[in-house]
N, C-alpha and C positions, 0 to 999 in steps of 0.2 A: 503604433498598431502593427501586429505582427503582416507582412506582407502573405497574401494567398497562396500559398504551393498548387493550390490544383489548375490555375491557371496558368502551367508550366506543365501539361499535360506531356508533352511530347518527353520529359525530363525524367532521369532516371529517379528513383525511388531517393539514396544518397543526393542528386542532385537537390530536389523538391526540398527534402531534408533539410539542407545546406541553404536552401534562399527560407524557409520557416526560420531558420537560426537567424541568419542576414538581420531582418526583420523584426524579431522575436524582443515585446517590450514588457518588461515586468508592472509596469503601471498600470494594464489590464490584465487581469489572471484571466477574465472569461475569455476575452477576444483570444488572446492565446492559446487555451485550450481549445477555442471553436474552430482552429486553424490547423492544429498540430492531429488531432483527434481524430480526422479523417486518412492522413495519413497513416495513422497507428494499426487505425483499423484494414488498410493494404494489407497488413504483412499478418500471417500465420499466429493463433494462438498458441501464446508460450516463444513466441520470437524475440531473440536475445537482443539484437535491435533498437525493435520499438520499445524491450521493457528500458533500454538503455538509455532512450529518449524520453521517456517520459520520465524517469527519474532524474534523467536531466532538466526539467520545464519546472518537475515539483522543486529542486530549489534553486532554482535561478528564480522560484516567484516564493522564497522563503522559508520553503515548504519542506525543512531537511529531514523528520521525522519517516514523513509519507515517501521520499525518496530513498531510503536504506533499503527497502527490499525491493525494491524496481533494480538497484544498482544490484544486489545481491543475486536477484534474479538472472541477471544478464549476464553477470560472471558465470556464474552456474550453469548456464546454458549453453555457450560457446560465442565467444563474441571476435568478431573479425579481431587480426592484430592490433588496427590501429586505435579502435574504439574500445579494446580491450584494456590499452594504458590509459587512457583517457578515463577509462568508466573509473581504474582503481585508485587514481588522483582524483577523482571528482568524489568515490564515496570515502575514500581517506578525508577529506575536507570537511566531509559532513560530519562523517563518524564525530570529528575535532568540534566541529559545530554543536555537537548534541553531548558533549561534555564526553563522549570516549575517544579521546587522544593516546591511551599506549594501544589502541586496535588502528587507529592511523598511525602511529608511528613502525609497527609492524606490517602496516600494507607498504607504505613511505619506504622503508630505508632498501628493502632489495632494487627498486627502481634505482637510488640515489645515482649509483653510476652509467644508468639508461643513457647513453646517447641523446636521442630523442628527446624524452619527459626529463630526466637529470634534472636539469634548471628548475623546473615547474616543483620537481618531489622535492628538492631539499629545501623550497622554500616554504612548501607546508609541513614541509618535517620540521622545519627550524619553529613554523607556529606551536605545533605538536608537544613538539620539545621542552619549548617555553612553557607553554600550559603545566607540563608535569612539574614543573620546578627546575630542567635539568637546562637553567640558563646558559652556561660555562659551551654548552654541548651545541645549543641553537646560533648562538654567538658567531660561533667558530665555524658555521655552517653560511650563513650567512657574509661573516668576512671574508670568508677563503673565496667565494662566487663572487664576492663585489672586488674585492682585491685586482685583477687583472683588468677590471674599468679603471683603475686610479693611477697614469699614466708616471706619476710623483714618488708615490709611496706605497704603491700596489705590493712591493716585495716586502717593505715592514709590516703590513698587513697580513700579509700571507704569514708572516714569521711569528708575529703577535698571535694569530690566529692559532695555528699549533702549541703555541705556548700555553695555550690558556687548557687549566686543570679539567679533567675530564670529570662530569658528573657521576654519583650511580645510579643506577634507575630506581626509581621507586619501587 
């Protein structure tokens, strides 16, 4: 059961936020929304935000259809930097989710050398990938990132991984 944000009055909006997440359990969608909802309602209609939060809740409780345009919204709107990479990995995943995978794989690949997200995007790029057929591509995407976990054979990995034939795209 999602913990209370509002009994965290003194906390900032982000903070509130951040203990609703803590908390936040996909086995009750109501409880959830009855917790999140008040918070949403804080912030400004049309706030990039909240719509980036609730398209967050819609499918963390499976809901990926009803969260594309929450996510879409939030881009659109102006969303802080950090929840701004955040929103375009989360609705790349969806996209992937609702069977459009080359619209995530074109959100996906300009992050891929992000800093930050990197890690996160080339491995739903790599799901992406695959989905389209372009195994060869997901593969390689995937070895080359686990490669430097494998203390033994990390550098044949890396080496095989370049080696393998580049797909075309669909």
């Amino acid at each position: 059961m999602p913990t209370d944000p509002a009994r965290h009055a003194d906390a900032s909006w982000d903070d509130r936020v951040a203990t609703f997440w803590a908390g936040a359990d996909d086995t009750h969608p109501e409880a959830a929304w009855a917790a999140l909802e008040p918070l949403l309602a804080e912030r400004p209609e049309g706030d990039a935000a909240a719509a980036f939060e609730r398209a967050s809740l819609h499918d963390m409780l499976g809901e990926e259809h009803a969260a594309v345009p929450h996510y879409r919204a939030a881009l659109a709107t102006g969303l802080d930097p950090e929840r701004q990479g955040y929103a375009t990995v989360q609705l790349a995943s969806t996209l992937r989710n609702v069977g459009r995978s080359d619209e995530a794989v074109a959100l996906l690949e300009p992050l891929a050398d992000d800093e930050r997200l990197g890690p996160a995007a080339r491995a739903f790029l790599a799901l992406a990938l695959h989905d389209l057929g372009r195994r060869s591509d997901a593969l390689r995407l995937v070895l080359a990132d686990h490669a430097p976990a494998v203390p033994l054979y990390g550098r044949a990995l890396a080496e095989y991984a370049a080696l393998l034939p580049r797909d075309e795209p669909a």
